[in-house]
C-alpha atoms as one frame of an Amber mdcrd trajectory, in Angstrom:
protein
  12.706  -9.278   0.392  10.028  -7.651   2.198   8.144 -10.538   3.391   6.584
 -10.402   6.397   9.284  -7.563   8.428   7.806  -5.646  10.980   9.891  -2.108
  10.395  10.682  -0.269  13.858  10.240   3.186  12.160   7.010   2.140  10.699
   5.659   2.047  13.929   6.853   4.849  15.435   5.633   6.706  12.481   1.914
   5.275  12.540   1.902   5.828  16.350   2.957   9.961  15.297  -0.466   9.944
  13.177  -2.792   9.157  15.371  -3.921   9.436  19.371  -4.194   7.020  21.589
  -7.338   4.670  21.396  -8.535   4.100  24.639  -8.391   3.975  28.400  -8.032
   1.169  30.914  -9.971   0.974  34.648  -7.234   3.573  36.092  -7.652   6.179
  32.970  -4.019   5.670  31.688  -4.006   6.034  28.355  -3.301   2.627  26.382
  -2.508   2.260  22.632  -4.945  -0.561  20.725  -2.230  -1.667  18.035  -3.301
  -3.830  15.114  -1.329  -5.692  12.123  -1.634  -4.628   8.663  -0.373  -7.661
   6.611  -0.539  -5.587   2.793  -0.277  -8.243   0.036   0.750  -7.283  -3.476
  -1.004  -9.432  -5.828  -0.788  -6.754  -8.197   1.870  -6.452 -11.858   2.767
  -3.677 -10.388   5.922  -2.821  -7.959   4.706  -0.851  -5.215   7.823   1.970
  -4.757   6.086   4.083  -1.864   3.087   3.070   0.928   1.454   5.915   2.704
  -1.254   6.379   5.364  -2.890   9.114   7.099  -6.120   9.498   9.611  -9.342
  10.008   7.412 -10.016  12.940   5.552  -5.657  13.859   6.495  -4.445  15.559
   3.174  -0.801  15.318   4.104   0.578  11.920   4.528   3.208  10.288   6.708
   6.738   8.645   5.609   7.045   6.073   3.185   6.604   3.225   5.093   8.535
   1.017   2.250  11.336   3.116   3.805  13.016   3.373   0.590  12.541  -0.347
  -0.600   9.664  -2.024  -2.816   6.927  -4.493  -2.525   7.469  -6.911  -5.875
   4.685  -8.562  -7.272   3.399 -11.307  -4.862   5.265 -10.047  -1.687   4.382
  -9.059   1.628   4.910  -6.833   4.605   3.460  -6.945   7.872   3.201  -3.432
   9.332   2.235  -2.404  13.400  -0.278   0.204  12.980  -2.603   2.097  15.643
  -5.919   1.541  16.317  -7.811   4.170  13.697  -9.482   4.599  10.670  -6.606
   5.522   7.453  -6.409   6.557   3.940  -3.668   4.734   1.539  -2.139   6.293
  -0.377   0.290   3.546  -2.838   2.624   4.439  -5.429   3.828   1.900  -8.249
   7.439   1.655 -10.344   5.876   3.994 -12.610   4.234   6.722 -10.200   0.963
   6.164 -10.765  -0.801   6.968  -7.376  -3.673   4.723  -5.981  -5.758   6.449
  -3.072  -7.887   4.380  -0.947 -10.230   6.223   1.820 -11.368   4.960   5.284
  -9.621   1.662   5.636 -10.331   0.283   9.315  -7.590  -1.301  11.583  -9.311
  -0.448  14.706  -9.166  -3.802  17.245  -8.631  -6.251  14.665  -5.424  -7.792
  12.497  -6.018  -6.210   9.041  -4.904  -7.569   5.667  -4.662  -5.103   2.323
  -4.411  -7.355  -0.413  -3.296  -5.490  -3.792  -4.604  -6.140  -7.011  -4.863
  -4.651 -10.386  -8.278  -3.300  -9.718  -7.562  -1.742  -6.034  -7.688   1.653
  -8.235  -8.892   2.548 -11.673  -5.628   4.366 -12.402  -4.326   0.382 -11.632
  -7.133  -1.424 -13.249  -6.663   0.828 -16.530  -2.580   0.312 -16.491  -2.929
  -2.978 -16.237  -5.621  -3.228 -19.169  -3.289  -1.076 -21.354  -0.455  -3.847
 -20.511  -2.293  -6.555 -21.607  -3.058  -5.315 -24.360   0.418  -4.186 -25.624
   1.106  -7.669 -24.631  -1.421  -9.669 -26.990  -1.151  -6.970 -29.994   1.097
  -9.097 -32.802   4.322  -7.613 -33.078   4.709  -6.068 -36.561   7.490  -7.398
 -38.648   8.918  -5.296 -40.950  11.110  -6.353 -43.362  12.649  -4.562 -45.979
  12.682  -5.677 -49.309  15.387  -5.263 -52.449  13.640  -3.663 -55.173
């Protein structure tokens, strides 16, 4: 279960994305590190997590690193200080892009629902509805 792990690589792969944040009184460089805490309160099974800096077409690792994020789990991830895109990925490979999400200075939470995306909003419509139509019973009959 994914709840709440902090993953080593993830953090050595956010700090590859971006520079460092700041300087102290002596001008050494210091990294500003935040928490992302990304809920899934989607249906959906997130399979992959991406981010890059803003505007960044190529992303970074998966930072699922190969595992998923069920439907109402968590992870909490170490990110640098910065400005990212999202990019998520569900069971099905539908991708969800989100621009300009700040974690600068601050503990961050991304919660996921069904309308985080229209792509998302629109599967989970279509669900819903395959789920309410009445079945159709066919049954054959002697003649």
């Amino acid at each position: 279960m994914l709840t709440q792990r902090l993953f080593a690589p993830v953090v050595a792969a956010c700090l590859a994305l971006t520079s460092f944040a700041a300087c102290d009184d002596d001008d050494d460089l210091i990294i500003e590190e935040s928490n992302l805490l990304v809920v899934n309160e989607s249906d959906f099974v997130i399979e992959e997590l991406y981010v890059t800096d803003v505007g960044n077409p190529s992303f970074g690792p998966n930072l699922l690193a190969g595992d998923a994020l069920f439907p109402g789990e968590q992870i909490l991830l170490g990110v640098v200080c910065d400005f990212y895109d999202v990019l998520i990925v569900d069971e099905a490979g539908v991708e969800c892009e989100i621009d300009a999400i700040d974690l600068c200075l601050n503990d961050a939470t991304f919660v996921i629902n069904n309308d985080t995306c229209t792509v998302f909003e629109a599967e989970a419509k279509k669900r819903r509805e395959m789920a309410e139509a009445p079945s159709l019973d066919i049954t054959e009959t002697a003649l």
